[in-house]
GUMI-567803 format. One record per residue (C-alpha): x negated, y negated, z; chain; residue in three letters. Coordinates in Angstrom, 3 decimals, always signed. Layout:
# GUMI-567803
{{X; Y; Z}; 'A'; 'ALA'}
...
This chain:
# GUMI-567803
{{-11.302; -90.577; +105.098}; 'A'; 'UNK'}
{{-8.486; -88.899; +104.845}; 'A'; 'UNK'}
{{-8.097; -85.304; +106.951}; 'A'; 'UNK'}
{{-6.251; -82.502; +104.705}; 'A'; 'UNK'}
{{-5.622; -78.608; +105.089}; 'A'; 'UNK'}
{{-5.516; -78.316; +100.894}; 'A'; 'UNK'}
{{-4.904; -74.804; +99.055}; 'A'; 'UNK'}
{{-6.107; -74.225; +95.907}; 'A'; 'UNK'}
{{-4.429; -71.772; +94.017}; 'A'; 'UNK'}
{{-6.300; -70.886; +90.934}; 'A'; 'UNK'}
{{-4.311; -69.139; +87.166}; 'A'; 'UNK'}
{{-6.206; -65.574; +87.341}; 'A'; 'UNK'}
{{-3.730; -64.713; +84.146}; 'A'; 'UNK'}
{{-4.461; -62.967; +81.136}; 'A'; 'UNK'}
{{-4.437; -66.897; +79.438}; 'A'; 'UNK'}
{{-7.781; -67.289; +81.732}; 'A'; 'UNK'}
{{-9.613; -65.156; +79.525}; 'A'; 'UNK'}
{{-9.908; -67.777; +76.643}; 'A'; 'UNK'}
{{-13.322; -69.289; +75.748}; 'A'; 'UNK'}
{{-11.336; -73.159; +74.452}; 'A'; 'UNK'}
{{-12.978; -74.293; +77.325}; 'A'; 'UNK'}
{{-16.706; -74.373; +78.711}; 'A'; 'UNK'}
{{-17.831; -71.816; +79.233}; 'A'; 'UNK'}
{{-14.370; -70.085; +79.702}; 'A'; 'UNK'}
{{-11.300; -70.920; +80.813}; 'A'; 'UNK'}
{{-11.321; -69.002; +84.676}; 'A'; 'UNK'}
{{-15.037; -69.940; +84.644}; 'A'; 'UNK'}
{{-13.743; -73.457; +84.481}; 'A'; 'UNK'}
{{-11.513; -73.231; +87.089}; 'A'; 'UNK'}
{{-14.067; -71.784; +89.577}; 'A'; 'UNK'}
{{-16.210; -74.799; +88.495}; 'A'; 'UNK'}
{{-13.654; -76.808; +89.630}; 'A'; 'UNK'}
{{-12.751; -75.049; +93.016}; 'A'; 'UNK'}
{{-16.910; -75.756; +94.138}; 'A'; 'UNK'}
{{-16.327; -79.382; +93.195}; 'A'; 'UNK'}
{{-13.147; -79.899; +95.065}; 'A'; 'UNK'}
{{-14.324; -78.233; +98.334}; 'A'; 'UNK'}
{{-17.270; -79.694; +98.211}; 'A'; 'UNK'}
{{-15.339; -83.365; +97.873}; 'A'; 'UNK'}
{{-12.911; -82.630; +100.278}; 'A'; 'UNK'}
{{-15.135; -81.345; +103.295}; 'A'; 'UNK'}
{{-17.719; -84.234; +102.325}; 'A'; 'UNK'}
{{-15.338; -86.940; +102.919}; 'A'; 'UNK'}
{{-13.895; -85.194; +106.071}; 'A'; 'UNK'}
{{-15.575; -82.578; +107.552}; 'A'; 'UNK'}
{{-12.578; -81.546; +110.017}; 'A'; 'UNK'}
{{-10.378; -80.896; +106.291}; 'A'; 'UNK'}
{{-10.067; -77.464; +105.504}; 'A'; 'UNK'}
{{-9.833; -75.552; +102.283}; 'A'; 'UNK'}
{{-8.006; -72.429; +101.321}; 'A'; 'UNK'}
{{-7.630; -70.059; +97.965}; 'A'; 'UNK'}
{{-5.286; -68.557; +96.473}; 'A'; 'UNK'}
{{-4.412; -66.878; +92.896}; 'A'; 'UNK'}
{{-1.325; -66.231; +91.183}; 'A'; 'UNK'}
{{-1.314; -63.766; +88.760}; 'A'; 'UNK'}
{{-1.362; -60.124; +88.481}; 'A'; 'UNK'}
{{+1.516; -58.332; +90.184}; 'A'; 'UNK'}
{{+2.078; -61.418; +92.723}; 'A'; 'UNK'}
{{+0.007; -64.285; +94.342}; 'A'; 'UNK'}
{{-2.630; -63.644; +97.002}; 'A'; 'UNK'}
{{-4.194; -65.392; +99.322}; 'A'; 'UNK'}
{{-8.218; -64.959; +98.975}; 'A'; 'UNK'}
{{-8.952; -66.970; +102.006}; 'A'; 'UNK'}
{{-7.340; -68.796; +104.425}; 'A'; 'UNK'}
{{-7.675; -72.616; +105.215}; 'A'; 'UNK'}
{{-11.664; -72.950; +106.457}; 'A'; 'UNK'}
{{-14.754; -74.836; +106.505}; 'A'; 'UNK'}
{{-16.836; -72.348; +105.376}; 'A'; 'UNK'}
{{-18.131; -72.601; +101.401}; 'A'; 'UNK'}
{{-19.516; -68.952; +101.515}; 'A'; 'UNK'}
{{-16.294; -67.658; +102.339}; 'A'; 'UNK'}
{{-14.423; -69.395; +99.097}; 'A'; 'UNK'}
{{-17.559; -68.431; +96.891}; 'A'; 'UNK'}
{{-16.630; -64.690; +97.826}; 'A'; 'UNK'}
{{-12.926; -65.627; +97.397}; 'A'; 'UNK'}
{{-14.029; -66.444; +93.239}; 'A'; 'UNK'}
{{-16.341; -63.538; +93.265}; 'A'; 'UNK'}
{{-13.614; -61.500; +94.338}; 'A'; 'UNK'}
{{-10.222; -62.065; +91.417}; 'A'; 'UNK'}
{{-9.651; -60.259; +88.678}; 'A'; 'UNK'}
{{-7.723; -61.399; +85.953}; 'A'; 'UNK'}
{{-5.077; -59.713; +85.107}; 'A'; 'UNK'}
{{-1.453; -59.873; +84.455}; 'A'; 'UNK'}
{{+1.044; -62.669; +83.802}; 'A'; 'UNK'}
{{+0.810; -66.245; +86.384}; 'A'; 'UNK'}
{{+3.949; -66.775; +88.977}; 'A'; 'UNK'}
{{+3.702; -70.172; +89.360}; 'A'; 'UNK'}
{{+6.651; -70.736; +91.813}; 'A'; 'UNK'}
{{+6.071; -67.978; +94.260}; 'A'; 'UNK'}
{{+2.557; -68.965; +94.155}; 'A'; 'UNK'}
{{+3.363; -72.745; +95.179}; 'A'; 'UNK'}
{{+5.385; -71.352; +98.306}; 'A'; 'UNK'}
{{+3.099; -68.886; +99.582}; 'A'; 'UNK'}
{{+0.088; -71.881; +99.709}; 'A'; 'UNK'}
{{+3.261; -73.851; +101.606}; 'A'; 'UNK'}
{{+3.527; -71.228; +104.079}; 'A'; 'UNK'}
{{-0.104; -71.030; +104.126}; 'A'; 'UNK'}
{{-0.774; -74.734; +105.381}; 'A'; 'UNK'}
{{+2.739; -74.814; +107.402}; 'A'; 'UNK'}
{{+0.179; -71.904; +109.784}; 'A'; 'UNK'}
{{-2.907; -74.452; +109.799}; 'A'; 'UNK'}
{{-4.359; -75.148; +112.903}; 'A'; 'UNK'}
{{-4.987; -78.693; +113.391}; 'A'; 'UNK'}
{{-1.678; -79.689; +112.667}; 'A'; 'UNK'}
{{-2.727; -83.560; +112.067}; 'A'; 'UNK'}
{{-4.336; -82.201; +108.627}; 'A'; 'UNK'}
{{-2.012; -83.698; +105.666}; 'A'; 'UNK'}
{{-1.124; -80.409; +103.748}; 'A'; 'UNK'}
{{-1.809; -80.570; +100.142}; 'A'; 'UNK'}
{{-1.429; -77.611; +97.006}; 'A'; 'UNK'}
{{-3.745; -78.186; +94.449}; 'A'; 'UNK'}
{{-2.348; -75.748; +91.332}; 'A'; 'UNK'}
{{-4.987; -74.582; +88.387}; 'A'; 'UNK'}
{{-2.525; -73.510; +85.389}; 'A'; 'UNK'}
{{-3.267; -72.773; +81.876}; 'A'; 'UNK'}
{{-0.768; -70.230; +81.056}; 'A'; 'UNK'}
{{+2.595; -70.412; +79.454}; 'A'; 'UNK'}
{{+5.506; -70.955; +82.835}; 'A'; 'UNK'}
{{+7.884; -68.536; +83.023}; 'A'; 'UNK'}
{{+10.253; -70.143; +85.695}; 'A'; 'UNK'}
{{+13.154; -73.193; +83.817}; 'A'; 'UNK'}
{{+13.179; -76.260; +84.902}; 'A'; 'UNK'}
{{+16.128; -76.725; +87.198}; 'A'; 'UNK'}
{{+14.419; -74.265; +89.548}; 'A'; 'UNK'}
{{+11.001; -75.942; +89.368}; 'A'; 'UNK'}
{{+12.971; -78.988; +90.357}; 'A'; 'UNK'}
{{+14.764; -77.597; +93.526}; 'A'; 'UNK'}
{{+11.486; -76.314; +94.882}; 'A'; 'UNK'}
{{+9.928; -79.573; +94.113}; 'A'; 'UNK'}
{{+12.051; -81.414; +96.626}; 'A'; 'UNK'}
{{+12.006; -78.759; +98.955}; 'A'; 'UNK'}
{{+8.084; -79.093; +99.135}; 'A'; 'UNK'}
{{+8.441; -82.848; +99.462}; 'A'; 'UNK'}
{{+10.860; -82.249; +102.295}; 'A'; 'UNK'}
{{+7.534; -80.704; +103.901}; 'A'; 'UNK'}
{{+5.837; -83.199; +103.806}; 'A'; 'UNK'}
{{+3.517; -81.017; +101.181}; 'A'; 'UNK'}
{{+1.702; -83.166; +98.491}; 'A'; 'UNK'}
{{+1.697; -81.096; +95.036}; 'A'; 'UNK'}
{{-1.273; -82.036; +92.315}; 'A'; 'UNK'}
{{-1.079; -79.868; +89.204}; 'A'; 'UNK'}
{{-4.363; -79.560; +87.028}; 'A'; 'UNK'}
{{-2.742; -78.231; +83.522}; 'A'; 'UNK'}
{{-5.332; -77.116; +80.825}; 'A'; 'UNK'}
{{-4.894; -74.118; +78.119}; 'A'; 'UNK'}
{{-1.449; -73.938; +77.054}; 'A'; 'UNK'}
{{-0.448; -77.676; +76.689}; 'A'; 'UNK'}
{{+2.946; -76.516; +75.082}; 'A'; 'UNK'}
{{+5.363; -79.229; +75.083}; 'A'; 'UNK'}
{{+8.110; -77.153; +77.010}; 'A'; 'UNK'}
{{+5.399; -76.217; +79.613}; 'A'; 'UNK'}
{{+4.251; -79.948; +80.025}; 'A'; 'UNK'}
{{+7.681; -80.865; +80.447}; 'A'; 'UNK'}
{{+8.723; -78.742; +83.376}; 'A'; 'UNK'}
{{+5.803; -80.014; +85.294}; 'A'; 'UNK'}
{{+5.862; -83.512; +84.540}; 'A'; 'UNK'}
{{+9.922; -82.795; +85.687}; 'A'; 'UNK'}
{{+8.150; -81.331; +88.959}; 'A'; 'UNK'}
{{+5.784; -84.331; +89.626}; 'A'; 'UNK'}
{{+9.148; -86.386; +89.080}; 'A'; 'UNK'}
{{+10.791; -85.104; +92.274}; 'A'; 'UNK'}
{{+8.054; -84.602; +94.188}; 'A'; 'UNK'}
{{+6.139; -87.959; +94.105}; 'A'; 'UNK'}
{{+6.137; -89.553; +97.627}; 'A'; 'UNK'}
{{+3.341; -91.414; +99.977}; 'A'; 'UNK'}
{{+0.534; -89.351; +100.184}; 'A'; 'UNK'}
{{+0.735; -88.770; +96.404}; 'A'; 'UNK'}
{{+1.011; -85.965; +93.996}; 'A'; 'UNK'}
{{+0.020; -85.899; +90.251}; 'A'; 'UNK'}
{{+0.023; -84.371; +87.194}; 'A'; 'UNK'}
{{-3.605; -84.082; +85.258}; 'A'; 'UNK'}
{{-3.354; -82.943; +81.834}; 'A'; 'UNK'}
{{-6.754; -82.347; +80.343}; 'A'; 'UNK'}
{{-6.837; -80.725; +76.632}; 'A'; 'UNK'}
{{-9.540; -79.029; +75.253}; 'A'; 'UNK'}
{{-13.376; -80.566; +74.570}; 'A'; 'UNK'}
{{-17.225; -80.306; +75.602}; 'A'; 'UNK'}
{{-17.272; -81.228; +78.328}; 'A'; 'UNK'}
{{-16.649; -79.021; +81.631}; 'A'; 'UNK'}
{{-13.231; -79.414; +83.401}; 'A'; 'UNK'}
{{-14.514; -80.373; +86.509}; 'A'; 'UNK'}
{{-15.736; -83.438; +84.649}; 'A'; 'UNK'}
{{-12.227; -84.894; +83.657}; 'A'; 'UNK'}
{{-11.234; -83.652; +87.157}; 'A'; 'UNK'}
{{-13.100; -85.779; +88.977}; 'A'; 'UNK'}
{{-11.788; -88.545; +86.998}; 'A'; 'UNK'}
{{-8.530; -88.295; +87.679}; 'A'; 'UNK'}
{{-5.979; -89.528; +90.829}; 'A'; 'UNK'}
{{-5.976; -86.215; +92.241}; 'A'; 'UNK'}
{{-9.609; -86.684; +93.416}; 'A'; 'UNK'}
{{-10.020; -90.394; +93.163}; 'A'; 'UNK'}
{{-8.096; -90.905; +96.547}; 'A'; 'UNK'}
{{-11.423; -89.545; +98.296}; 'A'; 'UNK'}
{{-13.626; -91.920; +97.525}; 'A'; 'UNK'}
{{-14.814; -90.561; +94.092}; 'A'; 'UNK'}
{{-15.035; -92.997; +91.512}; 'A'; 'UNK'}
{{-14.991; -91.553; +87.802}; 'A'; 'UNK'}
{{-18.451; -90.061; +86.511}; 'A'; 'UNK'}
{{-20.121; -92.833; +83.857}; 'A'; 'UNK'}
{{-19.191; -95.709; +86.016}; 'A'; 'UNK'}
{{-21.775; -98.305; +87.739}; 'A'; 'UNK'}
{{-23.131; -96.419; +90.579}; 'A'; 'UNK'}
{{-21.829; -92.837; +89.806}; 'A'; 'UNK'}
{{-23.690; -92.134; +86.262}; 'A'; 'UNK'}
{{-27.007; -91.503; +87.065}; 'A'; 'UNK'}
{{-28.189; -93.472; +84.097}; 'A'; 'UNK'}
{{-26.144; -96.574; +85.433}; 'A'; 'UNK'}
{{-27.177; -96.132; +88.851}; 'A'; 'UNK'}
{{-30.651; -95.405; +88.297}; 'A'; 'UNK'}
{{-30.408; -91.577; +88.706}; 'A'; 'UNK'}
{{-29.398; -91.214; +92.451}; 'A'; 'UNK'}
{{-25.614; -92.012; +91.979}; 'A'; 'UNK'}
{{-23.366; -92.821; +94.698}; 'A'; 'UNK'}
{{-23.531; -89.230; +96.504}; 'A'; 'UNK'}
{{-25.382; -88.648; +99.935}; 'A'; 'UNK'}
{{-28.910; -88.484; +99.388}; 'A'; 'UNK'}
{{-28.650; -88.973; +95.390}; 'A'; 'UNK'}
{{-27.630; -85.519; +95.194}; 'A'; 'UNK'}
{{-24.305; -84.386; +93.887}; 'A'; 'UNK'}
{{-22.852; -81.501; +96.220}; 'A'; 'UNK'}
{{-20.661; -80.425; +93.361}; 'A'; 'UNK'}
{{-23.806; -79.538; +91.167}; 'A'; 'UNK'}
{{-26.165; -78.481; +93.763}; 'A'; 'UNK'}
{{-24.591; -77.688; +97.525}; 'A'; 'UNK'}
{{-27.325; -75.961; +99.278}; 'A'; 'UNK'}
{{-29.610; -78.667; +98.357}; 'A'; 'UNK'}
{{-27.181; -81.173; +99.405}; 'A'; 'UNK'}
{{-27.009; -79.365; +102.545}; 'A'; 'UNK'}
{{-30.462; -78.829; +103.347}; 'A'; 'UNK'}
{{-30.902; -82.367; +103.092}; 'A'; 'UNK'}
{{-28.148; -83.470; +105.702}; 'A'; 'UNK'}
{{-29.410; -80.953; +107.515}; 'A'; 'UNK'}
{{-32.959; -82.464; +107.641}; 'A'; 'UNK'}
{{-31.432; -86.028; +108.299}; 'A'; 'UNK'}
{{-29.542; -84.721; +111.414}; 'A'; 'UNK'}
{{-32.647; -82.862; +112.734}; 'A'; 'UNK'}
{{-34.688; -85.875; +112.207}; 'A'; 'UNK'}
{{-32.380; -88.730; +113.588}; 'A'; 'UNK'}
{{-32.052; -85.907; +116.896}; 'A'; 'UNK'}
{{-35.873; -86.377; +117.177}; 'A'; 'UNK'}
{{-35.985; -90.205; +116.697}; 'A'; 'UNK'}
{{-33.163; -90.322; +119.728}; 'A'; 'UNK'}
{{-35.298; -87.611; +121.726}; 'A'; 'UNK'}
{{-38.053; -89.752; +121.506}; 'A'; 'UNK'}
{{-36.548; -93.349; +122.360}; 'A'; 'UNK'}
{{-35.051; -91.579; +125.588}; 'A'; 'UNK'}
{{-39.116; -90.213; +126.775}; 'A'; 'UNK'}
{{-40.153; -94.327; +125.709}; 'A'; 'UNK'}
{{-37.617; -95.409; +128.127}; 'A'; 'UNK'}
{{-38.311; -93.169; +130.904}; 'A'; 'UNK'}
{{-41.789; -94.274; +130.150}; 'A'; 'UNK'}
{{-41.180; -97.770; +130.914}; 'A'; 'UNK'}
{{-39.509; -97.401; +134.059}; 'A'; 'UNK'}
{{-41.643; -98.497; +137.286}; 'A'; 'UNK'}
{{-43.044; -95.304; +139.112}; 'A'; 'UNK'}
{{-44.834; -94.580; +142.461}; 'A'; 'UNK'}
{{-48.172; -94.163; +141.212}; 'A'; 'UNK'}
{{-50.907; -96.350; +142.207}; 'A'; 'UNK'}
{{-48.907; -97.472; +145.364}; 'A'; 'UNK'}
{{-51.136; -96.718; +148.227}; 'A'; 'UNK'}
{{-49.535; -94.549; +150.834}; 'A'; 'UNK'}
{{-48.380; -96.225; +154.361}; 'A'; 'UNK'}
{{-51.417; -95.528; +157.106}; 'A'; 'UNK'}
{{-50.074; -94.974; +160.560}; 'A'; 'UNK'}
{{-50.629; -97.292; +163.257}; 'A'; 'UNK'}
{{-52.712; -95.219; +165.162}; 'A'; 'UNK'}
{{-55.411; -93.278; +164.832}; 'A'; 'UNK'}
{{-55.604; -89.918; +166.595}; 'A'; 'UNK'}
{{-57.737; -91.083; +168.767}; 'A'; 'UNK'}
{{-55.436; -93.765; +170.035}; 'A'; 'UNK'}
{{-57.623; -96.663; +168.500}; 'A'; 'UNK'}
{{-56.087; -98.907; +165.737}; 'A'; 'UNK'}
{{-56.218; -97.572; +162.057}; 'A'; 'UNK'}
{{-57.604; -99.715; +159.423}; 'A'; 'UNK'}
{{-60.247; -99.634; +156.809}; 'A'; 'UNK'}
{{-63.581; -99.833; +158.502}; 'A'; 'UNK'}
{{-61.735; -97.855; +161.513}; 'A'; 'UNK'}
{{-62.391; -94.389; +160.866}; 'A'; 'UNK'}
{{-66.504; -95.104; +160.245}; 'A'; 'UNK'}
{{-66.432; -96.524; +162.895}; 'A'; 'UNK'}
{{-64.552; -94.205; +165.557}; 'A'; 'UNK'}
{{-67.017; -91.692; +164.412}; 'A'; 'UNK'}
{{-69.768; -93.620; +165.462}; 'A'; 'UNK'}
{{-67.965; -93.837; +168.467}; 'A'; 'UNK'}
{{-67.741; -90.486; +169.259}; 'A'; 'UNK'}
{{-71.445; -89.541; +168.384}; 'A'; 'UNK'}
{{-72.349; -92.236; +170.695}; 'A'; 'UNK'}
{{-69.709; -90.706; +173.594}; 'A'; 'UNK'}
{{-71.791; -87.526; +173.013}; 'A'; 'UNK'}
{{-75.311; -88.422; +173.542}; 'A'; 'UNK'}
{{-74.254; -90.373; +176.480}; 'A'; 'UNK'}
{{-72.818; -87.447; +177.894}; 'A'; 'UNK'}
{{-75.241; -85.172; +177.184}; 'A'; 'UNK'}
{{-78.655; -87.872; +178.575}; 'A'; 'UNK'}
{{-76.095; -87.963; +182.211}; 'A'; 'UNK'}
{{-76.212; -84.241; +181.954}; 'A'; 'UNK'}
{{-79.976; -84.060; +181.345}; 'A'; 'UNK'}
{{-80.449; -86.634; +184.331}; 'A'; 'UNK'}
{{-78.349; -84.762; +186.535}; 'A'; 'UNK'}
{{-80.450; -81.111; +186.289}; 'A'; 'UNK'}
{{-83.862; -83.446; +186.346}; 'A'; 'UNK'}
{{-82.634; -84.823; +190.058}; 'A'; 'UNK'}
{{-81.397; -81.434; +191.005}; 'A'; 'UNK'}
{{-84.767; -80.438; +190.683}; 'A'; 'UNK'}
């Protein structure tokens, strides 16, 4: 799959506060941030994510490009809404943000949450579009809330200029029942990961039989820690299957047991070794003995 460093930056405006969609507009977004991470680090775990908001006084960066889903949790947990979006000096702050990424083969992408009203005209959206394609920096823009036509038309102007390769595209999703991060994940901007639109054949868990087409039948998006848990348990187990198959193979090899030792040539005695040898050199030398000691008993017997 594709490796990406990919900032998120999220519309922490005033606008956010609207309940039009479930269960509220920012709560929507933050849906959306768990699903994307959780997409993007599934299909390559070396890709990095990174937040970012832009309202308030100015954008800030709530965490750098990582790995790490606790860290972008706290990130959420952390905004406040407040204050009016600044969509253009938001979109070159995440730039600068990804031109500082460490793995440097990572294809740098902005993915931009906005559902306020844009301040900034067109022409200027339009220079910094081109500028960010210059950088080889793909742009997707999620656009929910205040589908004015003036605002849709400055970004579809933006996706106009900065369309290239890699891909970067322009997701308008009005307002309904169901959650954002369900038309999100049917649209280009996540499709290019290997996630096929919810309700197909083997992603709808009624069309594929419940498990869908996620790892283990679970969907990270809905349920990470479980997710998780159960890679987790896979790679412990397939360490142990391994661990095992290396002690059958060391099993198998031929060993020195059972090999009878080499038996020197001679005895200490001098006489050849062999099997019935040492019975019998005893015998030998018991016999030496009582020879010796019947010469003695001869020899004091004459003396007297």
């Amino acid at each position: 799959m594709v490796l990406e460093a990919t900032m998120i930056v999220v519309d922490n405006s005033e606008s956010s506060r609207n309940g039009d969609y479930v269960p509220s507009r920012w709560e929507a977004q933050a849906d959306a941030v768990n699903l994307i991470f959780s997409i993007k680090t599934n299909a390559n775990p070396e890709s990095s994510v990174g937040l970012m908001s832009m309202g308030g006084k100015g954008p800030e960066v709530l965490v750098t490009l990582t790995t790490d889903f606790g860290k972008v949790l706290d990130g959420i947990h952390r905004t406040k809404i407040r204050g009016d979006t600044h969509l253009a000096t938001g979109i070159q702050i995440a730039g600068l943000a990804l031109k500082h990424r460490q793995n440097k083969s990572q294809r740098q992408r902005i993915i931009v949450f906005t559902c306020s009203p844009i301040d900034e005209d067109e022409k200027s959206l339009v220079k910094l579009a081109k500028r960010m394609k210059k950088n080889n920096i793909s742009i997707d823009f999620v656009a929910f809330g205040d589908l004015e036509p003036e605002n849709t038309k400055k970004l579809e102007a933006f996706n106009e200029n900065i369309k290239g390769g890699d891909g970067s595209h322009l997701a308008i999703i009005p307002p309904g029942p169901s959650l954002l991060s369900d038309h999100l994940i049917s649209t280009p901007i996540l499709a290019g990961d290997g996630v096929a639109p919810r309700g197909e054949p083997g992603i709808d868990g009624a069309a594929s039989g419940g498990g869908g087409d996620f790892e283990f039948g679970v969907d990270p998006s809905t349920d990470p820690e479980l997710a998780l848990a159960l890679r987790m348990s896979m790679e412990e187990e397939k360490a142990r299957q391994e661990k095992e198959g290396k002690k059958e193979g060391e099993g198998a090899e031929p060993t020195l047991e059972g090999i009878p030792e080499e038996q020197p040539l001679l005895t200490e005695t001098g006489e050849a070794s062999g099997s019935g040898d040492a019975p019998k050199s005893e015998e030998s030398k018991k016999e030496n003995e009582d020879s010796k000691r019947d010469d003695g008993d001869g020899d004091k017997m004459d003396t007297a």
